[in-house]
Backbone bond lengths (Angstrom), bond angles and torsions (degrees), N, CA, C in turn:
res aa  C-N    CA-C-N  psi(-1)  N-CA   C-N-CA  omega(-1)  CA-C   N-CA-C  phi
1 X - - - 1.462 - - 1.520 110.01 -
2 X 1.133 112.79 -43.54 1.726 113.63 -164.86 1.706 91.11 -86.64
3 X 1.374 143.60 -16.30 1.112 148.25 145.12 1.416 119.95 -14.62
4 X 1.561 97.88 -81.48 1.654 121.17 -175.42 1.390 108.64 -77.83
5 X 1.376 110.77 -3.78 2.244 114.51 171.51 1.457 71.86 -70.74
6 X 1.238 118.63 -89.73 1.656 127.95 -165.29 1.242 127.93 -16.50
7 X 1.270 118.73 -44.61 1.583 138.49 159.60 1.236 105.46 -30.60
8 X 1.886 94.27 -89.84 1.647 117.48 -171.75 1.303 104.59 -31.48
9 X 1.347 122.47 -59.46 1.534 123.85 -144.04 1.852 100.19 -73.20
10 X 1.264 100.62 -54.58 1.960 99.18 165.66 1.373 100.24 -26.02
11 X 1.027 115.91 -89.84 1.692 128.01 -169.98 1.171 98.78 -27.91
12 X 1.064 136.48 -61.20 1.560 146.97 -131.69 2.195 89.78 -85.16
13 X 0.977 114.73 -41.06 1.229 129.66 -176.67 1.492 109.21 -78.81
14 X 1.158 121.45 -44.53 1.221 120.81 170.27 1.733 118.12 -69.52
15 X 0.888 118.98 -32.57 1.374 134.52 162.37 1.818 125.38 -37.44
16 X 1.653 83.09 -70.97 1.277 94.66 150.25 1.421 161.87 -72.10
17 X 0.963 99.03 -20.77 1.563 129.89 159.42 1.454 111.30 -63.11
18 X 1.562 104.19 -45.64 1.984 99.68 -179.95 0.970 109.84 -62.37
19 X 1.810 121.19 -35.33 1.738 120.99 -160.18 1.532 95.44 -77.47
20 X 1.357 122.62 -25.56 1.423 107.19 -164.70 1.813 104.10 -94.14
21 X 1.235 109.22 -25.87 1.466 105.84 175.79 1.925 102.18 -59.04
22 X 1.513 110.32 -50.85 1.208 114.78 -172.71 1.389 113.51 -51.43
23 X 1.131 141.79 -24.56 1.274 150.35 -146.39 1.733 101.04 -122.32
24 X 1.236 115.76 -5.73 1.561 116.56 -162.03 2.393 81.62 -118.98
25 X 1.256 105.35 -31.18 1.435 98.55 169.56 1.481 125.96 -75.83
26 X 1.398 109.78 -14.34 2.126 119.34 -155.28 1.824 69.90 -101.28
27 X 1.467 138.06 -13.93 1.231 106.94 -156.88 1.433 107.39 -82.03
28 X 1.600 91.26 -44.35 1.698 133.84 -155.11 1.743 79.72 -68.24
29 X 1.361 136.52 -58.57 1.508 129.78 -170.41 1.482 128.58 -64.85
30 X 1.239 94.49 -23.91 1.770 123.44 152.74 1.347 130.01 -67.19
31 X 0.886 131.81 -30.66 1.323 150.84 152.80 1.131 104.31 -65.67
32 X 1.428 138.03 -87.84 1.631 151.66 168.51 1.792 96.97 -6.85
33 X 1.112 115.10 -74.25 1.637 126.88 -164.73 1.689 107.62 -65.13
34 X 1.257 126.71 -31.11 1.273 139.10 158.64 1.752 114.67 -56.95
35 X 1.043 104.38 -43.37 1.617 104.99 -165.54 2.314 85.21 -86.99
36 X 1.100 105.63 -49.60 1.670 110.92 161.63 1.483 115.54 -20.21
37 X 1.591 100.27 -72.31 1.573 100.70 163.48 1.534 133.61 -61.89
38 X 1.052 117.75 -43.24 1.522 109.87 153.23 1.278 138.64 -25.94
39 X 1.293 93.45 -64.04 1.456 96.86 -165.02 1.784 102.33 -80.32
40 X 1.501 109.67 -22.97 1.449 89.16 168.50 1.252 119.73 -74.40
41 X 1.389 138.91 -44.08 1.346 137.84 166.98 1.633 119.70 -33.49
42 X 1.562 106.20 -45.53 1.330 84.17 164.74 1.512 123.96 -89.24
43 X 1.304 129.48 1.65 1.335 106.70 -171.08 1.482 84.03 -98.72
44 X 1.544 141.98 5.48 1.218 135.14 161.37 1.524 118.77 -48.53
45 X 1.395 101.84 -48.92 1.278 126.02 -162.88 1.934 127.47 -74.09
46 X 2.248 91.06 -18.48 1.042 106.36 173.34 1.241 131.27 -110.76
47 X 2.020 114.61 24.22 1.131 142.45 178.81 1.894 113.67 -70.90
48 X 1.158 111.65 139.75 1.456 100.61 165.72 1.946 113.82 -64.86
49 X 1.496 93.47 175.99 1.499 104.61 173.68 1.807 109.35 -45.94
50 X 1.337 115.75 -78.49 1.329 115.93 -179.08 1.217 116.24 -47.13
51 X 1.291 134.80 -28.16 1.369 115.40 -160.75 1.506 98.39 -88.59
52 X 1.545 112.93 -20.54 1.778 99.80 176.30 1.319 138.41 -83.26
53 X 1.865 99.64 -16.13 1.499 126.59 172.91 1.508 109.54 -64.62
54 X 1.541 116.50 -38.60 1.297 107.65 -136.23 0.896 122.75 103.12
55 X 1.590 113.41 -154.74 1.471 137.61 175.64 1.701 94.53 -88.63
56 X 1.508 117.41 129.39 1.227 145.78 -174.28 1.536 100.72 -126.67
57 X 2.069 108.28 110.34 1.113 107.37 -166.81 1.952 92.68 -117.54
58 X 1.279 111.11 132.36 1.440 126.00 -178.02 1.852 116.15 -99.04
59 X 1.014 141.33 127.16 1.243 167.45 112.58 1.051 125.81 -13.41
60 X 1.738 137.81 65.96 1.392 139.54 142.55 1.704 102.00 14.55
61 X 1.458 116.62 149.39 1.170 145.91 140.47 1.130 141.38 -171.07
62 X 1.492 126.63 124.20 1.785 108.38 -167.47 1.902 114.88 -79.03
63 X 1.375 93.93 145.59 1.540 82.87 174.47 1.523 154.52 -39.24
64 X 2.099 79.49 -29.61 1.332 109.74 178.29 1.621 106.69 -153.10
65 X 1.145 101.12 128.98 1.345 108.87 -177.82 1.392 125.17 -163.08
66 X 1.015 118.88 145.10 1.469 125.41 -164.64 1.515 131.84 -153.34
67 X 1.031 163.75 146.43 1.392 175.03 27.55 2.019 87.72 81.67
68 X 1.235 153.94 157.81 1.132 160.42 138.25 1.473 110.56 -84.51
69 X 1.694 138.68 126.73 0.996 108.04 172.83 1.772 85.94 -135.97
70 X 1.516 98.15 -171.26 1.538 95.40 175.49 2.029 92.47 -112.05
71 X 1.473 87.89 168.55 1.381 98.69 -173.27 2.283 98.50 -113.56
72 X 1.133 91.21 -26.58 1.630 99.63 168.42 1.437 112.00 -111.04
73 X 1.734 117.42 139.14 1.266 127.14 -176.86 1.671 90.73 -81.04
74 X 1.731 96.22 161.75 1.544 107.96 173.54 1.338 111.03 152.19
75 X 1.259 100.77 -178.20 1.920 92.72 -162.57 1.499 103.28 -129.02
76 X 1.541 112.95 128.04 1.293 131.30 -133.84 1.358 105.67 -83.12
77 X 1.796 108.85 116.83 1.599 98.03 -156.31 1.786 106.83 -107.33
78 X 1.762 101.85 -1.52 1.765 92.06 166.95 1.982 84.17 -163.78
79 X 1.267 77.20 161.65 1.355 103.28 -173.82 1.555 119.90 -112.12
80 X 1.357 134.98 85.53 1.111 121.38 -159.24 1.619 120.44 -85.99
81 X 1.368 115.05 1.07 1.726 106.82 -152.42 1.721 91.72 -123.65
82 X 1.055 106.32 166.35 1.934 118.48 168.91 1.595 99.18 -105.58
83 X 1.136 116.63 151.01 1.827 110.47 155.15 0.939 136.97 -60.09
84 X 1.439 142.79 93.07 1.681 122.88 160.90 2.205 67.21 141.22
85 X 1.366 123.08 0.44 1.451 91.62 -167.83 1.595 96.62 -75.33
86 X 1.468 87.31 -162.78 1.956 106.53 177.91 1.642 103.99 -122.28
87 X 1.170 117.66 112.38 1.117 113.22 -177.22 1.929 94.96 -116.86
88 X 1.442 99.69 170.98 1.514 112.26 -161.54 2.043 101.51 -115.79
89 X 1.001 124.41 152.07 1.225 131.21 -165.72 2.185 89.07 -58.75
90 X 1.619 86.97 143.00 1.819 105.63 171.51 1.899 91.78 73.30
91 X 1.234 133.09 -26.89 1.356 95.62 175.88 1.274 108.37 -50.63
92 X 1.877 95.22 161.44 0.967 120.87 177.47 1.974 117.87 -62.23
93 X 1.481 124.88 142.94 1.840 91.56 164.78 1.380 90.05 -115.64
94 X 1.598 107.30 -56.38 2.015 88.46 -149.97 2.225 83.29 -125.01
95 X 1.174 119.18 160.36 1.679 118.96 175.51 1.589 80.04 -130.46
96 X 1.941 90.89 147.54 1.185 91.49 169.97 1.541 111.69 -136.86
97 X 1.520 118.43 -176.89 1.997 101.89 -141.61 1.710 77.75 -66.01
98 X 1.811 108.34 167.67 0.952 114.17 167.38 1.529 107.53 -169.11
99 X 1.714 92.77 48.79 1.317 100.99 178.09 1.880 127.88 -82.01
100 X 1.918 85.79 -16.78 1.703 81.94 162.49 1.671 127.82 -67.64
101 X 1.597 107.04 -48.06 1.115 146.57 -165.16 2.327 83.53 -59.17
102 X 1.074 107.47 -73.61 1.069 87.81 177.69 1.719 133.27 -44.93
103 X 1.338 118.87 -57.03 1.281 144.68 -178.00 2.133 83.38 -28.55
104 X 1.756 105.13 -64.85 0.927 83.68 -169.84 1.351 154.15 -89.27
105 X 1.646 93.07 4.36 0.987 111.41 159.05 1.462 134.79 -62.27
106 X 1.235 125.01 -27.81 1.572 125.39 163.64 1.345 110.75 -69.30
107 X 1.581 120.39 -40.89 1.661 109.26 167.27 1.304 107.66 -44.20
108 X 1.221 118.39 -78.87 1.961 107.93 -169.40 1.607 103.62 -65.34
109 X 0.962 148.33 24.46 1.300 145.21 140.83 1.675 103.18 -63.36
110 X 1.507 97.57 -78.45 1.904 99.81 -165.76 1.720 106.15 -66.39
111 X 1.657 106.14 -5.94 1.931 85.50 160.23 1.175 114.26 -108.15
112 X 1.396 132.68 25.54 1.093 150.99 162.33 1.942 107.61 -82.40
113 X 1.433 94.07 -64.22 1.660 102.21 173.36 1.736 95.70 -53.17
114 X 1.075 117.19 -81.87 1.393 118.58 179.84 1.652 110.10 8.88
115 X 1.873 91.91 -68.03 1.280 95.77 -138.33 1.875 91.16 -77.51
116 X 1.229 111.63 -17.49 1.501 117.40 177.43 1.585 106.80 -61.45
117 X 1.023 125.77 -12.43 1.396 118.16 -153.27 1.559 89.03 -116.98
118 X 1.480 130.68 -49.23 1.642 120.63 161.40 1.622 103.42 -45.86
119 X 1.166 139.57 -41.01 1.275 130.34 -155.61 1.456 103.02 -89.57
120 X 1.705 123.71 -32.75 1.534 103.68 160.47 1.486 126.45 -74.39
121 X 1.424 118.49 -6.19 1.352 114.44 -166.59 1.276 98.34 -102.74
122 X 1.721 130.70 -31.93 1.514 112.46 161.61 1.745 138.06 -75.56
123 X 1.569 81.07 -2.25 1.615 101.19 163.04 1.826 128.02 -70.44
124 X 1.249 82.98 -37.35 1.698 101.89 177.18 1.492 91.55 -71.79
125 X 1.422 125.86 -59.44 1.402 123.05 -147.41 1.539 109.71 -65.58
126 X 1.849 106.14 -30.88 1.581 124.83 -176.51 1.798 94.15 -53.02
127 X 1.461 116.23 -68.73 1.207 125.38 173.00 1.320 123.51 -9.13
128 X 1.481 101.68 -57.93 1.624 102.11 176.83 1.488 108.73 -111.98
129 X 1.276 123.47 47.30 1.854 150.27 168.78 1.560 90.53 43.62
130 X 1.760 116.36 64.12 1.220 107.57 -178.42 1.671 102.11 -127.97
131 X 1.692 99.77 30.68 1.528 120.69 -177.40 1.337 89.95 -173.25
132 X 1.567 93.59 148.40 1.507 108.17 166.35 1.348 108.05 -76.07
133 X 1.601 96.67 -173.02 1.344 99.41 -163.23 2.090 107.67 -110.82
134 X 1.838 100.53 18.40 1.106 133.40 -179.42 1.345 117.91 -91.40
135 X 1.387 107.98 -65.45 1.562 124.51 131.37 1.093 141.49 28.22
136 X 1.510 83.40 -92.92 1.597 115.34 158.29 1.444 134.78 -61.09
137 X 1.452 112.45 -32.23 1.336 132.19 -160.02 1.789 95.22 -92.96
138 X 1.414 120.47 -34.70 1.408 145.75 169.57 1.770 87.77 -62.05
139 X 1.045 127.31 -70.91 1.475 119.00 -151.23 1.736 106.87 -68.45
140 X 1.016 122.26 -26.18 1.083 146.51 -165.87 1.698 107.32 -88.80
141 X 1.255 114.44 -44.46 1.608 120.51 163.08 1.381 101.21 -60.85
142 X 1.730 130.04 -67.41 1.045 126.42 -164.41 1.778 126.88 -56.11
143 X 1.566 89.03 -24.12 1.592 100.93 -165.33 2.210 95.73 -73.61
144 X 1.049 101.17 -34.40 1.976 122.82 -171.94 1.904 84.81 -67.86
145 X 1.247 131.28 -79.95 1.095 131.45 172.53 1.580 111.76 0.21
146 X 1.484 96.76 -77.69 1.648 133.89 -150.04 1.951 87.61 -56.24
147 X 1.283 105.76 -60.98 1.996 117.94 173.27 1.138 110.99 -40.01
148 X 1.821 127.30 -64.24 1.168 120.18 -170.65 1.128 95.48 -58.98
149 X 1.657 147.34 -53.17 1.294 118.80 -138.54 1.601 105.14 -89.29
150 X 1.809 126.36 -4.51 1.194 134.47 160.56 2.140 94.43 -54.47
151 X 1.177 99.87 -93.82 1.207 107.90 -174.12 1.450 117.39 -16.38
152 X 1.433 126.69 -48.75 1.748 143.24 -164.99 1.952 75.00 -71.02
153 X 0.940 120.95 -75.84 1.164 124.37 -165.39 1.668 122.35 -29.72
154 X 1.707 100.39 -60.55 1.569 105.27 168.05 1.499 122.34 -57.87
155 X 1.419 109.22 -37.24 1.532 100.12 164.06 1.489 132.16 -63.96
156 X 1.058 104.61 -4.17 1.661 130.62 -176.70 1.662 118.31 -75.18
157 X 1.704 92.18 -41.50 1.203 111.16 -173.29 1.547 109.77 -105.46
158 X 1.669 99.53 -24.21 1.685 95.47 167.16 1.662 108.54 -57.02
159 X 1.196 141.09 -8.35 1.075 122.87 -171.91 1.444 115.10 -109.61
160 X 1.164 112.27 25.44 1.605 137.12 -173.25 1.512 85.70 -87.37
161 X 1.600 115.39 -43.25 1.770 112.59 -164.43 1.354 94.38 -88.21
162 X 1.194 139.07 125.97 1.778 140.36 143.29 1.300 118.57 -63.24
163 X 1.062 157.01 89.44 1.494 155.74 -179.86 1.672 111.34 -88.46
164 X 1.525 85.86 -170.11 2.069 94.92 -166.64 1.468 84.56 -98.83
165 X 1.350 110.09 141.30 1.390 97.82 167.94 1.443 127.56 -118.98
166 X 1.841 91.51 23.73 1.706 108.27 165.83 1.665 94.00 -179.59
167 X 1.256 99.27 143.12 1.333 113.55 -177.95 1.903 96.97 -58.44
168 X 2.163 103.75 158.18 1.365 130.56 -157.19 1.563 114.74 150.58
169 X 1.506 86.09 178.68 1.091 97.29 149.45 1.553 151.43 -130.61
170 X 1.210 123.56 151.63 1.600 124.11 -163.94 1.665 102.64 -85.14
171 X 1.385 93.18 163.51 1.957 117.67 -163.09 1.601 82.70 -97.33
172 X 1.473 89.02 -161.79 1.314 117.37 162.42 1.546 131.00 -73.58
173 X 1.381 98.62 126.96 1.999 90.90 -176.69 1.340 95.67 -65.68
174 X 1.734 86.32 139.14 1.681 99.80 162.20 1.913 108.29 -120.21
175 X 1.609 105.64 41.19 1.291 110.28 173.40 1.355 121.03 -148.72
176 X 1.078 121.87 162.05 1.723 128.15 -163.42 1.654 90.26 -125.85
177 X 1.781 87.48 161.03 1.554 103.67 177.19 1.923 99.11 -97.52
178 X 1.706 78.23 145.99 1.322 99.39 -156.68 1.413 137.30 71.17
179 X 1.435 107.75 6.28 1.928 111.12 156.01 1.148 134.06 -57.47
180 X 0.902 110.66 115.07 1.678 116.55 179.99 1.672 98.90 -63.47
181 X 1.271 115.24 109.86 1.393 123.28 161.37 1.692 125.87 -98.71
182 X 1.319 105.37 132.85 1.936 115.05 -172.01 1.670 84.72 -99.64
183 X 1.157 88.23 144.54 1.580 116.40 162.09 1.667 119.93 -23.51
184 X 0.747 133.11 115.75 1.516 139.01 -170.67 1.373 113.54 78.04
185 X 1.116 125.16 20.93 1.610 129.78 -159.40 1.870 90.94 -90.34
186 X 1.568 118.52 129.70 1.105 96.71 174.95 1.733 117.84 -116.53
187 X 1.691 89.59 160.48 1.701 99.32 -154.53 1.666 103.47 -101.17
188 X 1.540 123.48 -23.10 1.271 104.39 166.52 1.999 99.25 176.96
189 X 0.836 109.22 140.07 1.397 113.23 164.84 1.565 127.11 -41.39
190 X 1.429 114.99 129.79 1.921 110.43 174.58 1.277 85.20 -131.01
191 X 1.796 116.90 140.24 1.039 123.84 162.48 1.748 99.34 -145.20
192 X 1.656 108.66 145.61 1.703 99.98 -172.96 1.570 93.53 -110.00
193 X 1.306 131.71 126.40 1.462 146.80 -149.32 1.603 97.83 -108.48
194 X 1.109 133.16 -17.61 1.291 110.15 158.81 1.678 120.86 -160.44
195 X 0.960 105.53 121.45 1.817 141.03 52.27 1.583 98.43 -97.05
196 X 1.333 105.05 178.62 1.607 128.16 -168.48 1.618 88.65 -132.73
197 X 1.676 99.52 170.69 0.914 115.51 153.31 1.962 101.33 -134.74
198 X 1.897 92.61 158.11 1.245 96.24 -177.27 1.467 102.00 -136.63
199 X 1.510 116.70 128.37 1.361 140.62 151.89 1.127 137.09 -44.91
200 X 1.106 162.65 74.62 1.417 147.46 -161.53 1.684 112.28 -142.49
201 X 1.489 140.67 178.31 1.291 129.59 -149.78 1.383 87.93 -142.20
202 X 1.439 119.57 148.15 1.585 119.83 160.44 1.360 111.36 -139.02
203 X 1.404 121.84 126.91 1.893 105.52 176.47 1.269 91.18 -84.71
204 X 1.901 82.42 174.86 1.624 126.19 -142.50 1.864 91.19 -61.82
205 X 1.425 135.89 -33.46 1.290 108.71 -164.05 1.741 109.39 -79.18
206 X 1.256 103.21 -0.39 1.594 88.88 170.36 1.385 120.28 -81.45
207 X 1.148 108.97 -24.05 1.678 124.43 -143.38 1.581 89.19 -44.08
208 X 1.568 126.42 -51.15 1.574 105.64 -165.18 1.359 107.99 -72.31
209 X 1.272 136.28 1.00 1.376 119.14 176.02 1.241 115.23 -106.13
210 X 1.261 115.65 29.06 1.955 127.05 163.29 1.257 119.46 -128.10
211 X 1.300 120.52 137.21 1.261 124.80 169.64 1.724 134.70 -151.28
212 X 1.211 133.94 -176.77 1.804 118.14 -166.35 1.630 82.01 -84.97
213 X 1.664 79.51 142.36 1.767 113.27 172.89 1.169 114.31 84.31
214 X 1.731 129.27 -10.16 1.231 123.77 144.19 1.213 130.97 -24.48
215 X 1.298 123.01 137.50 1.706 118.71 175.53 1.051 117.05 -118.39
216 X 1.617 93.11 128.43 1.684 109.36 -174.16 1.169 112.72 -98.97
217 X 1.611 136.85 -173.32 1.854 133.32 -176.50 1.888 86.87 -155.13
218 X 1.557 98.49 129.59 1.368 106.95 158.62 1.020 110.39 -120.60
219 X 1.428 111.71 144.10 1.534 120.47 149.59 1.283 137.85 -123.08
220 X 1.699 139.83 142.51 1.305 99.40 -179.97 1.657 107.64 -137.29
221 X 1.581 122.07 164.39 1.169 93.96 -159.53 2.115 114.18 -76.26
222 X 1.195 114.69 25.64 1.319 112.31 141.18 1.536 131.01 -33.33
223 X 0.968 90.66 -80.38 1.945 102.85 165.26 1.433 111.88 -134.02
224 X 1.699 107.90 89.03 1.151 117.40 173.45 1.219 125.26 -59.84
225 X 1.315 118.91 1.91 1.683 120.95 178.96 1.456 115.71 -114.87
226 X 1.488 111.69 14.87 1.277 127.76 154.83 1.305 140.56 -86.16
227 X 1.608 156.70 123.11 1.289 137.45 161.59 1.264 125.55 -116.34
228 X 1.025 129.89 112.15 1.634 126.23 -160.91 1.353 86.97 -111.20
229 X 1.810 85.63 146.81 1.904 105.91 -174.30 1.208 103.44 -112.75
230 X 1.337 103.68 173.32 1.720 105.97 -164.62 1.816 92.66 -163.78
231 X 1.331 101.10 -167.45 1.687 128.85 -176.88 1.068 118.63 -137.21
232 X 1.286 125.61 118.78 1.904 122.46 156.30 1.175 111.96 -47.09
233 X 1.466 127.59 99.40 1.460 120.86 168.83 1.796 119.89 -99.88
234 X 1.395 113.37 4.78 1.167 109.76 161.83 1.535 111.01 -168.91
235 X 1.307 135.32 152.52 1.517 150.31 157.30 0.981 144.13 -105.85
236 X 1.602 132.79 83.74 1.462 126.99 -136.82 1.475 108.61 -34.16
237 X 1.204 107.51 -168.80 1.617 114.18 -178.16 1.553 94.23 -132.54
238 X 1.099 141.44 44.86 1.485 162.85 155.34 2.056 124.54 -161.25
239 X 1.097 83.60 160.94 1.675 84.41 -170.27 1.459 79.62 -111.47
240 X 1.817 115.54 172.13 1.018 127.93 -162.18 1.921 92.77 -104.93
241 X 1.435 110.48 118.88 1.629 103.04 174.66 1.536 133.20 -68.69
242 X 1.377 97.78 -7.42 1.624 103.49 -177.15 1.410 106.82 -78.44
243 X 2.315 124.67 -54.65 0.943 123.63 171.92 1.314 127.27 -131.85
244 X 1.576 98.19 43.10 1.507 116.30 135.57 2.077 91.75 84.32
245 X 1.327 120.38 -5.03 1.199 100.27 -174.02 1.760 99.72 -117.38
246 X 1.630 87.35 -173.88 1.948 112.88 -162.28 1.525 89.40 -111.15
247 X 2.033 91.40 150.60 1.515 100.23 178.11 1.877 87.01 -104.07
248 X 1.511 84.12 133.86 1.886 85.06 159.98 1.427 94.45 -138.30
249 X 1.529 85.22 150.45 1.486 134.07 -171.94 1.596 112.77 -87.58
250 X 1.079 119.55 106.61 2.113 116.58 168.98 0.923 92.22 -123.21
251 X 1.616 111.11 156.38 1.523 159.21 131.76 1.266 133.06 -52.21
252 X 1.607 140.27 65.25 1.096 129.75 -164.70 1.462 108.20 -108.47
253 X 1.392 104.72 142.00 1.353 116.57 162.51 1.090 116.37 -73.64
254 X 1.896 112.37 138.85 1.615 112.65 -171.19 1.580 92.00 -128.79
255 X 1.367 128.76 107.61 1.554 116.20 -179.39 1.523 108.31 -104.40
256 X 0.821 123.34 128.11 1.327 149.89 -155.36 1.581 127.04 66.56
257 X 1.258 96.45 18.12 0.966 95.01 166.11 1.750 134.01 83.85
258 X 1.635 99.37 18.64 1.303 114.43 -161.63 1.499 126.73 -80.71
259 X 1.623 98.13 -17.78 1.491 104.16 -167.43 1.798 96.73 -107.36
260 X 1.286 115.41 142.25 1.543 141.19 168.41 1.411 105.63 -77.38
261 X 1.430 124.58 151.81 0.974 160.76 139.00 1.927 99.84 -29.31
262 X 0.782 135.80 139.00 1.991 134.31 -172.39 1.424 106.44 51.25
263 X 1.058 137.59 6.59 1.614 123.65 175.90 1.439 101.55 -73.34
264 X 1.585 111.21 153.10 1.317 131.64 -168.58 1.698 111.47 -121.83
265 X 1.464 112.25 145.07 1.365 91.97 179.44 1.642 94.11 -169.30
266 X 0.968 109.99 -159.91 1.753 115.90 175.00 1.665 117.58 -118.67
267 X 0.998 114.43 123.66 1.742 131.53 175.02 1.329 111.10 -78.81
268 X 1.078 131.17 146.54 1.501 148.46 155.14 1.330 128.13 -128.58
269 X 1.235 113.83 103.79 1.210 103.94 -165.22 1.867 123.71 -89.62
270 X 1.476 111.33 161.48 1.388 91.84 -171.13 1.811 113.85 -99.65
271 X 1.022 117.50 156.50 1.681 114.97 -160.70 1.472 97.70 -89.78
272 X 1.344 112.95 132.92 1.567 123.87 172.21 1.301 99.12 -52.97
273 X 1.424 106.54 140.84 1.401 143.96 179.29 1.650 89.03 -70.72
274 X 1.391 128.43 122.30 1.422 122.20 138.22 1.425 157.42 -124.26
């Protein structure tokens, strides 16, 4: 009898002992995985911009750029540019005929002189009260008339010339000599390639760790052994509600001229100094 007390009670001790060891390990691993999360959350929190995005992909754009079109129809009487050249702001690109437009412009020229030449000779005559002073005031309206409609005219014909209207460079012609071109018809691409601007997106938990004059680095695999630097020069003033992120705006320098207008590549941004 006092045997099998002896038994039981072993057992009975061992029993207990497992539940309490077990319960002294689920605590200690609970704890462990808690302090786990911590410390990653905060060192989450003390990452730069790029490293929390990811891969941050940026969007080519020229500062200035445009389609060329004409604003007067007519049929294209010289061609001044090559494709792919670099032309400088006010060159000339394409003239078109404007041999009516002229013709009539020298008519209201010499009734312009005309009318200048009644208006000094009834001026003299007023002088010695050999005209009213109605006359005069008539010759003097008519002669102002006669100018504006010179002037309306040259602007008429200024648009015979298409020019650059900022230094770049030009695309491909999309026009022939002697095309009759309609109004908005376009004659060739200008885009000025450097500086750039660059596009790119960041959601909302970065937003406080970016700001203007930050420096960003693109690259793309064009010439992967390149990195051109740039500036945040602006950050929308709304986030996008569908996926939650911001458009920002950089400034990159392109020297020689290597990067296009739509080229794609990856940004990195650099972490404020603090």
């Amino acid at each position: 009898m006092s045997r099998r007390f002896v038994i039981v009670f072993i057992f009975m001790g061992l029993f207990v002992g497992g539940v309490f060891g077990y319960r002294v390990l689920a605590s200690k691993e609970k704890k462990d995985t808690t302090s786990s999360v911590d410390a990653t959350s905060s060192e989450d929190t003390s990452q730069p911009a790029s490293s929390q995005t990811g891969t941050i992909t940026g969007i080519l754009r020229a500062i200035n750029g445009v389609d060329l079109t004409t604003e007067s129809a007519g049929l294209i009487k010289t061609i001044e540019f090559v494709s792919g050249s670099y032309v400088k702001k006010n060159d000339v690109i394409v003239t078109l005929n404007a041999d009516p437009e002229i013709a009539k412009l020298k008519s209201l020229q010499a009734i312009a002189e005309l009318a200048q030449i009644t208006y000094a000779r009834d001026k003299d005559q007023f002088s010695i009260q050999g005209v009213s002073r109605a006359d005069l005031d008539a010759d003097l309206s008519d002669l102002t008339s006669k100018k504006a409609d010179v002037v309306e005219q040259e602007a008429i014909l200024a648009k015979k010339i298409i020019r650059a209207p900022f230094e770049g460079r030009l695309g491909i012609s999309a026009v022939n000599l002697g095309q009759y071109l309609d109004e908005g018809d376009k004659i060739v691409t200008l885009q000025s390639l450097d500086p750039m601007y660059m596009d790119f997106y960041l959601p909302q938990q970065v937003f406080p760790h970016i700001a203007a004059n930050q420096v960003v680095y693109f690259t793309t695999n064009a010439y992967p052994n390149l990195v051109f630097e740039g500036k945040i020069t602006a950050i929308n003033s709304k986030f996008n509600p569908a996926t939650q992120n911001v458009q920002v705006e950089a400034i990159l320098s392109n020297p020689g001229c290597k990067l296009l207008p739509g080229m794609s590549g990856t940004v990195k941004i650099k972490e404020i100094s603090k």
